[in-house]
N, C-alpha and C positions, 0 to 999 in steps of 0.2 A: 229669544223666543218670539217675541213680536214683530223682531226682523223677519223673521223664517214664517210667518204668518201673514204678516204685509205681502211681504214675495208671492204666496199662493193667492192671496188675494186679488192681486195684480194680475196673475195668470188668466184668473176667472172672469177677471173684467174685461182682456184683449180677449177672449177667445170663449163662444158660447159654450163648447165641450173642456173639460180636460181628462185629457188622459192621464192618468193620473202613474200608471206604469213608464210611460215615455217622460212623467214630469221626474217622478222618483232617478230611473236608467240616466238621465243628464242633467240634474241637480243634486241629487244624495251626494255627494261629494259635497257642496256646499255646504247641505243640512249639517250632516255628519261634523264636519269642521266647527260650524256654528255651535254646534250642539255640545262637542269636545271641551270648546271655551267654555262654554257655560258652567262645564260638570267641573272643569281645572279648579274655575274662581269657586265654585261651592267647595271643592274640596281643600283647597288651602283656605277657606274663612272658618272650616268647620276645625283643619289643623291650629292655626290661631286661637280659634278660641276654647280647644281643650288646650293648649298648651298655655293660653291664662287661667285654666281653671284649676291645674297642676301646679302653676306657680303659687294662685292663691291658697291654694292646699298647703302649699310648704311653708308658706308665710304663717298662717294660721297655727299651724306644727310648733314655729321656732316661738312662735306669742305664746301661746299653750304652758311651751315648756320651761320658760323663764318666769323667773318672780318680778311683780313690775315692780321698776326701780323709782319709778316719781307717780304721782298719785294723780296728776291730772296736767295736761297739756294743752295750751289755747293755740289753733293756729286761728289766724287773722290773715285774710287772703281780700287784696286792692285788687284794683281793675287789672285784667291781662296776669302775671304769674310773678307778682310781686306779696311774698308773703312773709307773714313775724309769726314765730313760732317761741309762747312763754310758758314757762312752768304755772304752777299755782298762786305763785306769791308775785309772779312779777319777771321774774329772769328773764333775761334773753335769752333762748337756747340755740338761736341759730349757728351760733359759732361752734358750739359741740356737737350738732348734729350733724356740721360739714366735718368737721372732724374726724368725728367715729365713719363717717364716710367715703375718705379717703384711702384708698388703696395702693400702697408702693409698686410702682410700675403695671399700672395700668393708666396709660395717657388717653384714654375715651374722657369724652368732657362730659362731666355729670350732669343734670339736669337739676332744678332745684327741687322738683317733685319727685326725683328719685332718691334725694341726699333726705327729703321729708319721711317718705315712707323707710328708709335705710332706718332712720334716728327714732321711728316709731316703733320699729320695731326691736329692734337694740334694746330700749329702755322700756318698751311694754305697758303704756302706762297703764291708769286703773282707769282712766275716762280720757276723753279726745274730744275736744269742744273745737268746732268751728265758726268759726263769724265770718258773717260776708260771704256767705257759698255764691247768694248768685252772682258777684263778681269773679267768680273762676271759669276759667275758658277754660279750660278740660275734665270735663266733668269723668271722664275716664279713673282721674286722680280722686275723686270724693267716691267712687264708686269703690275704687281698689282699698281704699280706707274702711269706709262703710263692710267691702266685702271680710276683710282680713280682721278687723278688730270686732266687728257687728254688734253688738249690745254696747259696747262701750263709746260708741260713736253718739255724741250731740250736738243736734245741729242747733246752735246759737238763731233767733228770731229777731235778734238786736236789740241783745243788751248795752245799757251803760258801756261799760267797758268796751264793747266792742263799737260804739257809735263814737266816743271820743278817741280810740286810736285810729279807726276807721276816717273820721272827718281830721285828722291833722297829715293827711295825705303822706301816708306813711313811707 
C-alpha cells in the first residue's frame, strides 16, 4: 500500500494536474496486482492462524480428556533450543518423551519442541514449570504451551533449582 501510494505521490510531484482517470486507465493494472498480493498474504496469515487455533483446540480436547499421569513437569530451557525436561522428584524425562514420540514410518525429523509438546501432552501433567524462558528463541513454543495447558503453566522467576541446572551449562 505504500508502494501504490508513493507511485501517486510521485505522479503529483512530476505533473501540476493529475488526471486521475488516465492515471487509473494505465496503471490499475499495476494497482490491482499490488493490491491482489497484499489480499493473498492477509489471507494465508489469517488461514495460518485459524489453523493454529484449531490445532490448539484439539490439543486442549486430548489434555481435557486424559487423567494426568505425573503431577508436575520442570522444563529447563539454555540458550538457543537446548532443553531438560524433569518430573517432580528429579527424573530425566527426555528419553520418554522422545519415545512416546516416535512414530514408525514416519522419517520427518522431529524437532525437539514438538517431541516437548508431543510428551506434554501424552502425560498431561497437573503443573508445567518452566525455567529460563527468556533463554528460549521461539517463544511461539511457550505460547503453544501456555495456550494448550493455560492454568497449569508456571513460569519459574529463578529458582534454586533452576539457577544451579541452569549455571552447570547444561
Amino acid at each position: 500500500m505504500n508502494e501504490i501510494k508513493e507511485n501517486i505521490l510521485n505522479v503529483m510531484k512530476e505533473n501540476a494536474l493529475i488526471n486521475i482517470e488516465g492515471y487509473l486507465q494505465f496503471r490499475a493494472h499495476e494497482i490491482k496486482k499490488k493490491v491482489c498480493l497484499i489480499i493473498d498474504k492477509i489471507i494465508e496469515s489469517l488461514m495460518v492462524e485459524r489453523e493454529y487455533d484449531e490445532f490448539i483446540k484439539l490439543l486442549k480436547y486430548f489434555v481435557g480428556m486424559q487423567e494426568s499421569k505425573i503431577n508436575k513437569i520442570h522444563i529447563f530451557i539454555e540458550n538457543g533450543e537446548k532443553y531438560v525436561i524433569k518430573d517432580d522428584i528429579g527424573n530425566d524425562m527426555s528419553k520418554q518423551f522422545k519415545k512416546g514420540a516416535f512414530v514408525e514410518g514416519v522419517n520427518e525429523k522431529i524437532g525437539i519442541e514438538e517431541i516437548i509438546i508431543s510428551g506434554l501432552v501424552t502425560n498431561s501433567p497437573k503443573n508445567i514449570v518452566i525455567h529460563g524462558m527468556d533463554n528460549c528463541m521461539n517463544k511461539e513454543f511457550i505460547n503453544t504451551i501456555e495456550s494448550v495447558f493455560e492454568d497449569r503453566v508456571i513460569i519459574c522467576s529463578g529458582c534454586e533449582q533452576c539457577r544451579n541446572l541452569l549455571s552447570k551449562k547444561i
